[in-house]
VOROLO-867127 format. One record per residue (C-alpha): residue number from 1; residue in one letter; y, z, x. Coordinates in pm, whole numbers, plus 50000, padded with zeros to 5 digits. Last residue first. Example, Ala and Ser with C-alpha at 12.3 -4.5 7.8 and 13.67 -1.06 7.14 Angstrom:
(2; 's'; (49894; 50714; 51367))
(1; 'a'; (49550; 50780; 51230))
This chain:
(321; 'x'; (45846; 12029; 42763))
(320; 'x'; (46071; 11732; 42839))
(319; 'x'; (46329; 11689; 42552))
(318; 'x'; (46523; 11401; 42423))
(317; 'x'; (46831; 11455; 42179))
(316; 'x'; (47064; 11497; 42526))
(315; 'x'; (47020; 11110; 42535))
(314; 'x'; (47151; 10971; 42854))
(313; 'x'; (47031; 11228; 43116))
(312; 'x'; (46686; 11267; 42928))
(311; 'x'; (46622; 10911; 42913))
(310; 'x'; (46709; 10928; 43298))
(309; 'x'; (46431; 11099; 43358))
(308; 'x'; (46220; 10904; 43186))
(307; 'x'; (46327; 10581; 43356))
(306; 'x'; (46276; 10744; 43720))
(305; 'x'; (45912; 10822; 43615))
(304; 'x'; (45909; 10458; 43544))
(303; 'x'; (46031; 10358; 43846))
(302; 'x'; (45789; 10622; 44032))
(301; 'x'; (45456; 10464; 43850))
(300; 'x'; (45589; 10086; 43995))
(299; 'x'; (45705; 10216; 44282))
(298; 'x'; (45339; 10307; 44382))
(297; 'x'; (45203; 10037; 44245))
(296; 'x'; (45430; 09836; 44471))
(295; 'x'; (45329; 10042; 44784))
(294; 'x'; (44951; 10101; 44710))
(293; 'x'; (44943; 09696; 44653))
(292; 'x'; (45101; 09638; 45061))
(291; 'x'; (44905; 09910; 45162))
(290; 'x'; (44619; 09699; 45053))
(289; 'x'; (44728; 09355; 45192))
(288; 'x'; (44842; 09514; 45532))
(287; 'x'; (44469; 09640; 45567))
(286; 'x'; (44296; 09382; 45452))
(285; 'x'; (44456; 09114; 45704))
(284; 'x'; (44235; 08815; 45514))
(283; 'x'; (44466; 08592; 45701))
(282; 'x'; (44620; 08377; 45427))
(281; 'x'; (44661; 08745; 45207))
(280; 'x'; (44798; 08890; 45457))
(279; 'x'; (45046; 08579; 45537))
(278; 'x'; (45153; 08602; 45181))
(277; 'x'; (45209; 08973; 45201))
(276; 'x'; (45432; 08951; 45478))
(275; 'x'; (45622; 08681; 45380))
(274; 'x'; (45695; 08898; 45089))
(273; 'x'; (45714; 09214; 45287))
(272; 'x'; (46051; 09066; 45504))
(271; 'x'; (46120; 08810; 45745))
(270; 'x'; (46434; 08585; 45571))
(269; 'x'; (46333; 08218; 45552))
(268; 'x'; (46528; 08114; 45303))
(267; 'x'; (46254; 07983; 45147))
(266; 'x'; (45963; 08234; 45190))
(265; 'x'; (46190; 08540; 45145))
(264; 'x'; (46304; 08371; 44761))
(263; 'x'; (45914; 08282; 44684))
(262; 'x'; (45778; 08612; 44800))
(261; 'x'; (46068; 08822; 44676))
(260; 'x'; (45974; 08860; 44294))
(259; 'x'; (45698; 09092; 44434))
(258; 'x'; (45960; 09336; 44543))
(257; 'x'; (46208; 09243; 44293))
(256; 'x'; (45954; 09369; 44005))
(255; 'x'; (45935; 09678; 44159))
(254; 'x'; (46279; 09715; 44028))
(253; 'x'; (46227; 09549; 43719))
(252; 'x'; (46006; 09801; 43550))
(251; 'x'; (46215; 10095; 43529))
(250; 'x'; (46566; 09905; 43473))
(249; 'x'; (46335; 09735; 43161))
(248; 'x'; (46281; 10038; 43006))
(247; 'x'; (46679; 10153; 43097))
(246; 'x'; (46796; 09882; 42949))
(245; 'x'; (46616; 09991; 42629))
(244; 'x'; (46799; 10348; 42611))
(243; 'x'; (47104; 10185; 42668))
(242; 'x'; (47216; 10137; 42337))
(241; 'x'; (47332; 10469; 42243))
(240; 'x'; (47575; 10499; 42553))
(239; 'x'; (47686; 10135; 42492))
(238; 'x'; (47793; 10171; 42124))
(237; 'x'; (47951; 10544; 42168))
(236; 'x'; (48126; 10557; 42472))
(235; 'x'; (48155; 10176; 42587))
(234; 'x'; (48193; 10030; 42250))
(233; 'x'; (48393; 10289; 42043))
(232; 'x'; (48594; 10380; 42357))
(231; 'x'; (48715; 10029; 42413))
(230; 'x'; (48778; 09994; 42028))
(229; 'x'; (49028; 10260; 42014))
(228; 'x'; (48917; 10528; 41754))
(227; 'x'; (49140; 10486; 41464))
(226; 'x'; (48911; 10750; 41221))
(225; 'x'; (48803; 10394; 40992))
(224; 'x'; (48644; 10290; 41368))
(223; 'x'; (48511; 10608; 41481))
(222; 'x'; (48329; 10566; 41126))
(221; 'x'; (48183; 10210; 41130))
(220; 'x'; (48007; 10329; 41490))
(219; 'x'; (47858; 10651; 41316))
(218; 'x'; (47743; 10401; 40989))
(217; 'x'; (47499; 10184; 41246))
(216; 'x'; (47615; 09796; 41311))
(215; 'x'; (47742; 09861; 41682))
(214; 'x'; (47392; 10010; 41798))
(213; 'x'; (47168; 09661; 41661))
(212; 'x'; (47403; 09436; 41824))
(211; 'x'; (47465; 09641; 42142))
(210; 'x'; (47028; 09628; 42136))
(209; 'x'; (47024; 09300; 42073))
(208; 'x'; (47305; 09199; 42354))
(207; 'x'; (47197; 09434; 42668))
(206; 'x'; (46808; 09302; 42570))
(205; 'x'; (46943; 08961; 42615))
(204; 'x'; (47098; 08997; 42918))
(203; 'x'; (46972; 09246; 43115))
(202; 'x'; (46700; 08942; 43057))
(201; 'x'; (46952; 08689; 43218))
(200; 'x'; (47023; 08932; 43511))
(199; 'x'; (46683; 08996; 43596))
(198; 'x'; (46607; 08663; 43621))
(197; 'x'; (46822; 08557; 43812))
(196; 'x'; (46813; 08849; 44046))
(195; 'x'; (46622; 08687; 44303))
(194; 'x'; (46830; 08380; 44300))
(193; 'x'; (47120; 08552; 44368))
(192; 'x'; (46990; 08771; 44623))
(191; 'x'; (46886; 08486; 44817))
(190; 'x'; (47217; 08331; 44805))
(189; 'x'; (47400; 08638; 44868))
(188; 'x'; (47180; 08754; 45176))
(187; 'x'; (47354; 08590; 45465))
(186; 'x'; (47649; 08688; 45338))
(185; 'x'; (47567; 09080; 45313))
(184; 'x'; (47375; 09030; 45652))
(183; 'x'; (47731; 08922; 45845))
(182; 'x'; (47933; 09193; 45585))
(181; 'x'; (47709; 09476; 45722))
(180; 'x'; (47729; 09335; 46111))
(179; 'x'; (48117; 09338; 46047))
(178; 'x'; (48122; 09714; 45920))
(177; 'x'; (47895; 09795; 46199))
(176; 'x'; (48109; 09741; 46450))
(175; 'x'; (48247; 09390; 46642))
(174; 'x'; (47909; 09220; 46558))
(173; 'x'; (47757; 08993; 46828))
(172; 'x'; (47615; 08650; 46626))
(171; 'x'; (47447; 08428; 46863))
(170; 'x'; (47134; 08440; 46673))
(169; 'x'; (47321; 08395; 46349))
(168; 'x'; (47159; 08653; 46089))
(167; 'x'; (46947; 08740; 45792))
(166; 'x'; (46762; 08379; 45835))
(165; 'x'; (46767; 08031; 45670))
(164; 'x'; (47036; 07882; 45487))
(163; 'x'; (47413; 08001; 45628))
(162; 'x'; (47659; 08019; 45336))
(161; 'x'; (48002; 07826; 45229))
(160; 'x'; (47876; 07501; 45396))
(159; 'x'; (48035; 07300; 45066))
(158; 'x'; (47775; 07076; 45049))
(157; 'x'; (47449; 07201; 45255))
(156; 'x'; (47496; 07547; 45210))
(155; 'x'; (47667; 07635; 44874))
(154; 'x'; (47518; 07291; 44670))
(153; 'x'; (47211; 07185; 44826))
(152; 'x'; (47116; 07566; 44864))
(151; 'x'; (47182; 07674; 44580))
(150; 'x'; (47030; 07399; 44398))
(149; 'x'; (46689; 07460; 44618))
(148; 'x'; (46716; 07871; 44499))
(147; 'x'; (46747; 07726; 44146))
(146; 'x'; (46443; 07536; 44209))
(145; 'x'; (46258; 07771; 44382))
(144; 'x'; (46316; 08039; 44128))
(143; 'x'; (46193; 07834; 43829))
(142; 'x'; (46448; 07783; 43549))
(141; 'x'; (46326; 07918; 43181))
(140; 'x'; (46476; 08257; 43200))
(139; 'x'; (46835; 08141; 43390))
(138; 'x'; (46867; 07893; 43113))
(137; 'x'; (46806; 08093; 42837))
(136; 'x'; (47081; 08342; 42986))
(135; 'x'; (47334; 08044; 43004))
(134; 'x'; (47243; 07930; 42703))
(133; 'x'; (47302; 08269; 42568))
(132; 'x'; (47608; 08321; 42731))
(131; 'x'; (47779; 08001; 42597))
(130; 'x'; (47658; 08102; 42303))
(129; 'x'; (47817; 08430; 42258))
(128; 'x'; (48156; 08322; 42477))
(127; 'x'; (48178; 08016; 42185))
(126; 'x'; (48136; 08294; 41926))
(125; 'x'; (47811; 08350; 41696))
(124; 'x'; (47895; 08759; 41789))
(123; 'x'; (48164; 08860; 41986))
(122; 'x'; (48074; 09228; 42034))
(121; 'x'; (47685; 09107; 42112))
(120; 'x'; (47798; 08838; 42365))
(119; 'x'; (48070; 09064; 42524))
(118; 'x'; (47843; 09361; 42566))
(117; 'x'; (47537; 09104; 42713))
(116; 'x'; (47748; 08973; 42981))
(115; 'x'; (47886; 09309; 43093))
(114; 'x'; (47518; 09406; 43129))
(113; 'x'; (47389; 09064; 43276))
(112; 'x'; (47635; 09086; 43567))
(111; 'x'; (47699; 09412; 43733))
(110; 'x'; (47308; 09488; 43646))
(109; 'x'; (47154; 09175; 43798))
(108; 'x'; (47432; 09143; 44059))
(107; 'x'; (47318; 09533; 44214))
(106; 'x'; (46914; 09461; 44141))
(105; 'x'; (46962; 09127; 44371))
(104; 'x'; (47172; 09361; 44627))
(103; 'x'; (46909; 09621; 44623))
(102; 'x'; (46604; 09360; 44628))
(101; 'x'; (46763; 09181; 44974))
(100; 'x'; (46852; 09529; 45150))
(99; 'x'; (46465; 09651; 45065))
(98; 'x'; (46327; 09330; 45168))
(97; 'x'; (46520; 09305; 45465))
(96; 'x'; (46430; 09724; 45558))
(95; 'x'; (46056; 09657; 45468))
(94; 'x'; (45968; 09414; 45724))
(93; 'x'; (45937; 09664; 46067))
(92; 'x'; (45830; 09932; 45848))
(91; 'x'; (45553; 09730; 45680))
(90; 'x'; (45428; 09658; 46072))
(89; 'x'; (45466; 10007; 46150))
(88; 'x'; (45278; 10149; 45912))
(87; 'x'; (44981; 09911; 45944))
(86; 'x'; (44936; 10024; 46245))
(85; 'x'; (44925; 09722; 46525))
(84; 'x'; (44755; 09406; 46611))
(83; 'x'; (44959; 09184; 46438))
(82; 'x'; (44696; 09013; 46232))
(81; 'x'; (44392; 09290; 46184))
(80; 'x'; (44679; 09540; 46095))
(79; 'x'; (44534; 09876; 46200))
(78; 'x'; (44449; 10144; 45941))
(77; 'x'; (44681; 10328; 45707))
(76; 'x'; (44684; 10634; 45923))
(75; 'x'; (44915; 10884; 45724))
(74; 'x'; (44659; 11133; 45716))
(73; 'x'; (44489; 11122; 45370))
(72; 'x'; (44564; 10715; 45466))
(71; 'x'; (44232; 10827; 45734))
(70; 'x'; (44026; 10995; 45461))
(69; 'x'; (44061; 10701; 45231))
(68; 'x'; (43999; 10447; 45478))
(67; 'x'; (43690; 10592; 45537))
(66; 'x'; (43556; 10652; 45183))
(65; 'x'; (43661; 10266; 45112))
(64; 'x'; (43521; 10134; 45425))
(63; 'x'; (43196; 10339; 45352))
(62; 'x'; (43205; 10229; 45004))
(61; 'x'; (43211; 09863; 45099))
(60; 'x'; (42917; 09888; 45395))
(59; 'x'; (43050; 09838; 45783))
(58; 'x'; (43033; 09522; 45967))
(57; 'x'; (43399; 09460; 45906))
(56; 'x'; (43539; 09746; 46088))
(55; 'x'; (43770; 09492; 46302))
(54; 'x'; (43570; 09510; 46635))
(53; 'x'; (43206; 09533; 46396))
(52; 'x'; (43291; 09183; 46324))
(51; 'x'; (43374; 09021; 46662))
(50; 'x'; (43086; 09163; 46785))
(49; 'x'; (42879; 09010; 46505))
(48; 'x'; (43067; 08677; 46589))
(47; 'x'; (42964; 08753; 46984))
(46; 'x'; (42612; 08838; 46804))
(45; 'x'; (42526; 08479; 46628))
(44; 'x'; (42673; 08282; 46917))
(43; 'x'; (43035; 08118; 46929))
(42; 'x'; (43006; 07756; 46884))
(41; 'x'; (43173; 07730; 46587))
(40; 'x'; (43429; 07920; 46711))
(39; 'x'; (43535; 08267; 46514))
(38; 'x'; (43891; 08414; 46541))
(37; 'x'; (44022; 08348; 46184))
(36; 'x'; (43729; 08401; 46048))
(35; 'x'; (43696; 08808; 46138))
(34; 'x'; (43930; 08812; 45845))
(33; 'x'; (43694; 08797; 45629))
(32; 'x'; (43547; 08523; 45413))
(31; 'x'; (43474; 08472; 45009))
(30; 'x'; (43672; 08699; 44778))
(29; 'x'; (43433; 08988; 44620))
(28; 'x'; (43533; 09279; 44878))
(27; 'x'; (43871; 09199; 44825))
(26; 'x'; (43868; 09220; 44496))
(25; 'x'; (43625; 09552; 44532))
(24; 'x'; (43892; 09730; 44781))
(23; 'x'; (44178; 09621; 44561))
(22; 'x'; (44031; 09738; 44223))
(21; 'x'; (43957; 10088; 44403))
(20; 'x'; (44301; 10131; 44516))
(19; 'x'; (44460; 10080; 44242))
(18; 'x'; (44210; 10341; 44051))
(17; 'x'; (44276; 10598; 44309))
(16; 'x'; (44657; 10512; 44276))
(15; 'x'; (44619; 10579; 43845))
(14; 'x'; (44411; 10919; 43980))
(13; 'x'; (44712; 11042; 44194))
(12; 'x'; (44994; 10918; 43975))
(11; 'x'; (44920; 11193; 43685))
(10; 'x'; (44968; 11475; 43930))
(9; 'x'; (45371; 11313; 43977))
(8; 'x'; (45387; 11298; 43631))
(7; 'x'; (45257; 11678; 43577))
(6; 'x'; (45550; 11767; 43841))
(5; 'x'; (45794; 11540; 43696))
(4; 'x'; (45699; 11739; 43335))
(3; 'x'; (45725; 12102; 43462))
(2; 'x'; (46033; 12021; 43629))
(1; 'x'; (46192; 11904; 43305))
């Protein structure tokens, strides 16, 4: 097993080169710079020059690329042409939010759509099965801004349950940290539930077929005819053997939630990387935008390096040589 993470882990280098690479030449190829944003009409040909060579612009592609490779070999990620600081720092000032919002989203996706799809597949062609599966149809098929828009008419506006915009009440002062935790918690439930929509209605699905497919073998018939209780047939047995394909999905969908959280952070108005990364894009901020991509590539390759492992955890028959 540590033979394989470690050749995994080599593998990720040249698949981040490659990243990389595509980013530097998209960007290269979209019209504009970021040197735009600060250039009057009236300016002269070599104050907008000035203004160029200032944020590295007036420099060759490949030199960019060789240079900014060499400095992220450091942990310099280059200078946010925006905000006026390391990149690092701005990404760590917006991550924590965006981490906090993607956990709890990944938390109701899993707590609901698996239970979900275990009752729909053992009560198969029921009223609770097609309730769900509306239900789960439904919560493909509806756009997160409109679902986030219903939430918000009905929870905040009507019934003034939760707060609309922001991670916290600017006159809010927290008694301990217990209280501050519960203040962000329901500031982020809305949000979080829209952002896991969709994960929970494809947990879902594939929770249901693959239950379905599981609770059908001969081995599952058998525990029955020996008396076996039918909680421990489904959750030891059925569910154990039928996980293997949430866990596929698990691997994918959580650096899913990161670029998922664009639309949810822009509406309710909570400052984390998907406002960031709209804004870089807006300004042309290079720098932020590319980290930004390293980042969810990044946890892209390590969520599915997570998903093998865990292959091996639930299915002693699978092997890493």
């Amino acid at each position: 097993m540590h033979s394989y993470i470690i050749r995994r882990i080599l593998q990720m280098i040249p698949v981040l080169f490659v990243v990389l690479l595509m980013i530097f030449i998209l960007m290269e190829l979209a019209p504009g710079d970021a040197s735009a944003n600060f250039i009057d009409p009236r300016m002269r040909a070599d104050d907008r020059a000035q203004i160029a060579e200032q944020f590295g612009l007036n420099e060759p592609v490949h030199i960019r690329f060789v240079s900014w490779i060499g400095a992220a070999l450091q942990g310099d990620f280059g200078r946010s042409f925006q905000y006026r600081r390391p990149v690092i720092t701005v990404i760590g000032d917006m991550v924590g939010p965006t981490l906090a919002l993607a956990s709890f989203a990944m938390i109701i996706s899993l707590l609901v759509g698996i239970p979900a799809g275990i009752i729909s597949a053992t009560r198969q062609y029921s009223v609770a099965d097609n309730s769900l599966t509306v239900i789960s149809l439904l919560g493909l098929s509806m756009p997160s801004f409109f679902f986030a828009l219903i939430l918000i008419r009905v929870f905040s506006v009507g019934l003034g349950w939760f707060p609309i915009f922001g991670l916290a009440e600017v006159t809010y002062r927290p008694a301990n940290a217990f209280a501050w935790f519960i203040h962000r918690m329901h500031h982020l439930f809305l949000p979080a539930m829209v952002l896991g929509l969709g994960g929970t209605a494809t947990f879902m699905r594939y929770t249901r077929s693959s239950m379905l497919e599981v609770i059908k073998s001969d081995y599952i018939r058998t525990a029955r005819a020996k008396g076996v209780k039918e909680k421990v047939v489904i959750y030891r047995h059925a569910f154990r053997n039928a996980i293997i394909p949430i866990i596929t999905i698990l691997g994918f969908y959580i650096p899913g939630l990161i670029g998922g959280a664009v639309i949810t952070e822009s509406i309710f108005g909570i400052p984390g990387m998907g406002r960031l990364t709209v804004q870089a894009v807006n300004f042309r901020d290079n720098p932020v935008v590319i980290a930004v991509t390293m980042m969810m590539a990044l946890m892209t390759l390590i969520g599915m390096l997570l998903a093998d492992i865990l292959y091996a955890i639930v299915d002693p028959r699978i092997k890493y040589q």
